[in-house]
N, C-alpha and C positions, 0 to 999 in steps of 0.2 A: 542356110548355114553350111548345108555340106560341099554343097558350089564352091564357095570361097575356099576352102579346103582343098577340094581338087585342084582349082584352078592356079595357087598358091605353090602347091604341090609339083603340077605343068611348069610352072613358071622358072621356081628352083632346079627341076631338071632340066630346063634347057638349058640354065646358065651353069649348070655341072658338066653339061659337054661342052658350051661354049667355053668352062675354065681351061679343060681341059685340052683343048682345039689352039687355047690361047697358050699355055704353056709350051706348044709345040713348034708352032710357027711363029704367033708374037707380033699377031698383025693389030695397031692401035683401034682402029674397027671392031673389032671381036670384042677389045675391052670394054670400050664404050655401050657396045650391046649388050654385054654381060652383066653391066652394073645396073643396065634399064631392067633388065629381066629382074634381075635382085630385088630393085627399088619396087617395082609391081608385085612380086610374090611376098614382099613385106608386106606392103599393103592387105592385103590379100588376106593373108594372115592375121594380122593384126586386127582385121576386121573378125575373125572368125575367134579368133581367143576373146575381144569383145561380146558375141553374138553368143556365145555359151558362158560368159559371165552373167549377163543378161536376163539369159532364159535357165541359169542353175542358182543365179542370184549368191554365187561364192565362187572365190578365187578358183577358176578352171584347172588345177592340178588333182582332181581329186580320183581320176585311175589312172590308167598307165600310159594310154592313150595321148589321154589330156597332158600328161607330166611330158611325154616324150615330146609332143609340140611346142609347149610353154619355152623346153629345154631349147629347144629348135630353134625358137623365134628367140630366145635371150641371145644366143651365140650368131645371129642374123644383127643383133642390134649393139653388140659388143663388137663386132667386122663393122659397121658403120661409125661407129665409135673413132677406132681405128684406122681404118682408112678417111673419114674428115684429118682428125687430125697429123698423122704419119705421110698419107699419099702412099703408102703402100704398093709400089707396083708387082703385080702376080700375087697377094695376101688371097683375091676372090679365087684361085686354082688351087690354094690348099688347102680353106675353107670347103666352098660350096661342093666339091664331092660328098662332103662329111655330113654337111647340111643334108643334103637329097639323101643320104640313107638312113640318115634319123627322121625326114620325113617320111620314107614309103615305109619306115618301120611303124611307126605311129598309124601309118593309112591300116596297116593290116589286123591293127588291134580294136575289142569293143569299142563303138564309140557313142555309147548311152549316158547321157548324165545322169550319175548315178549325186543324190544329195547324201551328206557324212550326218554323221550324229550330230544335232541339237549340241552337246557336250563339247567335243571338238571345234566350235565354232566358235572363235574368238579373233580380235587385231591381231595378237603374238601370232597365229598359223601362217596368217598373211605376210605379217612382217618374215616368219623361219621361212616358208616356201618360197616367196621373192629372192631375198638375200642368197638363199641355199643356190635356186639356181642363176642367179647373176654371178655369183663368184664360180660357180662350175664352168659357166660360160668363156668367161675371163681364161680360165684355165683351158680350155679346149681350142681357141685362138692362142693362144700361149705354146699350145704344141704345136699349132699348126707354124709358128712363127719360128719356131725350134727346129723342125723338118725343115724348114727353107734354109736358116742358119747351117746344118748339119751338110746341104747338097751344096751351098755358095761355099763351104770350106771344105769339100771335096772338091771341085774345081779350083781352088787356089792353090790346095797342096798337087794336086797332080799338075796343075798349069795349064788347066784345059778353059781358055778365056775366051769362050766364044759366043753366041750372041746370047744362051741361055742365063751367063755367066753375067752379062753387063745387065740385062734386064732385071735381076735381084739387085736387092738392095744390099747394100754394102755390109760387112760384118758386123761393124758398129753398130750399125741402124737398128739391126736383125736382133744384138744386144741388150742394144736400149730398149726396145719393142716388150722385149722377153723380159724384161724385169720390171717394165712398167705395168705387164701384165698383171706378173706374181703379185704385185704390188697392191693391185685392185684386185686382184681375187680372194689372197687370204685373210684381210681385213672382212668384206662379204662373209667369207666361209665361217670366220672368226666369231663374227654377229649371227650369223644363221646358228649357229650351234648355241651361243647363251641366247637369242629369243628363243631357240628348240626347248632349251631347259627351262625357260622361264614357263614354256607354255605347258610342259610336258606336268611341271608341279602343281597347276593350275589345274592339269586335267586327271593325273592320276595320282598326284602327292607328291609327288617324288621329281627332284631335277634332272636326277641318274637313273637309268635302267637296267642298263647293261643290255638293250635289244642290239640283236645285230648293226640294223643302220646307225645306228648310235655310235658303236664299237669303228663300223669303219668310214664312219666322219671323223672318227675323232683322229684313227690309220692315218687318211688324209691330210688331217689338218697337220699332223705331226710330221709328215714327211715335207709339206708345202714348207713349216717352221725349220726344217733342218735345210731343204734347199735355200731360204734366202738368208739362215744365221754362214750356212758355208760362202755363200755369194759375196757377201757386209764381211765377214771377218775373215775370212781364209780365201778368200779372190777366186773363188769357184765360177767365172766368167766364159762366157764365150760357146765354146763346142760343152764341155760339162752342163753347163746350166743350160743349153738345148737339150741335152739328152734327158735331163733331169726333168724338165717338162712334160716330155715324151712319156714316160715313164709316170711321173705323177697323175697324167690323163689319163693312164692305164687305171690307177687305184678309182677314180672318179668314176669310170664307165663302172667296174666294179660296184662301187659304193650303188651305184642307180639299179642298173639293169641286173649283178649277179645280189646282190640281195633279196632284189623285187622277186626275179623269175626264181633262185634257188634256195632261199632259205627263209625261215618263217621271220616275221617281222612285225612290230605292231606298226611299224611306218609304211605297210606293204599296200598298194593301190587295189582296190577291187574288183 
């Protein structure tokens, strides 16, 4: 099990330098290599979030470890998503940086299956932990889609059209991308938060808590809601609705990582 791990892990970094290497010079070679590497460390992966379902017999998010992979491989299969249908070219250069250091952050954490309470074990967990991080995912390609939007319309207003310029995908595209995103993400986020409640009254009475992670899903969800009512009725389009991404990914990593590590939580991994 831990093989597959490392080796996944291997894999993802080479194609974070190969993004990288491709960004630069933008040789169609490098791409093509890039996406084999991807396509094997999914694999890879995929096997090992099976292989400790298997061997914990419950959905593998149940520490930090496991949450930080899960996250990893959702936003590996949301870029797949993506690029089938988009064609995307340079999506895996803003991506797979991001990938590879949410994986070596995962490598450096416990990684014991640890089994949760008898009580806490029901379908709603599964159904709120999927959802929660599919729709996170959504939104972290979402930013990364927004970064590329933000650099291709800095080259257009300065008039700097040179080969980095032609290899993005065009404004619109980068638009479309970014709202197709929001699209599928806060729907997800939307469902991950009432199966939360539903399972949360199931396990302690109550639908509402007021625990932190609670409080800033809910941050989240409110801001995702106000980016795409400005988007639909006030034309919040284009460079905004990049930046707005950007920014919303911020509240996400918060909701996961500054909760878990800094504030108490009853949703906190062990």
């Amino acid at each position: 099990m831990v093989i597959t791990f490392e080796l996944a892990l291997s894999f993802y970094f080479a194609a974070a330098i190969l993004a990288i290497v491709e960004l630069v010079v933008g040789i169609p070679t490098i791409s093509k290599a890039m996406k084999v590497l991807i396509v094997a460390g999914f694999v890879l992966h995929t096997v090992n979030v099976f292989m400790r379902y298997v061997l914990g017999g419950q959905l593998p998010v149940t520490s930090l470890h496991e949450a930080v992979s899960f996250f990893t491989w959702s936003i590996v299969l949301i870029f797949f998503i993506i690029e089938l249908k988009y064609e995307v070219s340079l999506l895996g250069s803003f991506v797979m940086p991001g990938v590879f250091v949410l994986m070596l952050s995962s490598s450096v954490l416990p990684r014991q299956i640890k089994p949760i309470a008898p009580t806490l074990q029901n379908y709603w967990l599964w159904v709120h932990t999927t959802l929660a991080f599919w729709g996170d995912a959504a939104f972290a390609v979402a930013c990364g889609i927004g970064v590329m939007y933000l650099l291709q319309e800095h080259f257009v207003k300065s008039k700097r059209l040179g080969g980095l310029y032609r290899r993005l995908p065009s404004l619109q595209i980068l638009d479309e991308i970014n709202y197709r995103l929001l699209t599928i993400g806060f729907p997800l986020l939307t469902l991950a938060i009432l199966t939360g409640a539903i399972w949360a009254e199931g396990v302690w009475g109550s639908f509402w808590r007021w625990d932190p992670k609670e409080v800033w899903s809910l941050i989240t969800w409110l801001f995702y809601a106000a980016v795409l009512h400005v988007r639909i009725h006030s034309g919040w389009h284009g460079k905004k609705s990049a930046i707005l991404s950007v920014i919303g990914f911020t509240a996400v990593l918060f909701t996961f990582f500054g909760v878990n590590l800094l504030l108490k939580s009853l949703h906190g991994f062990q």
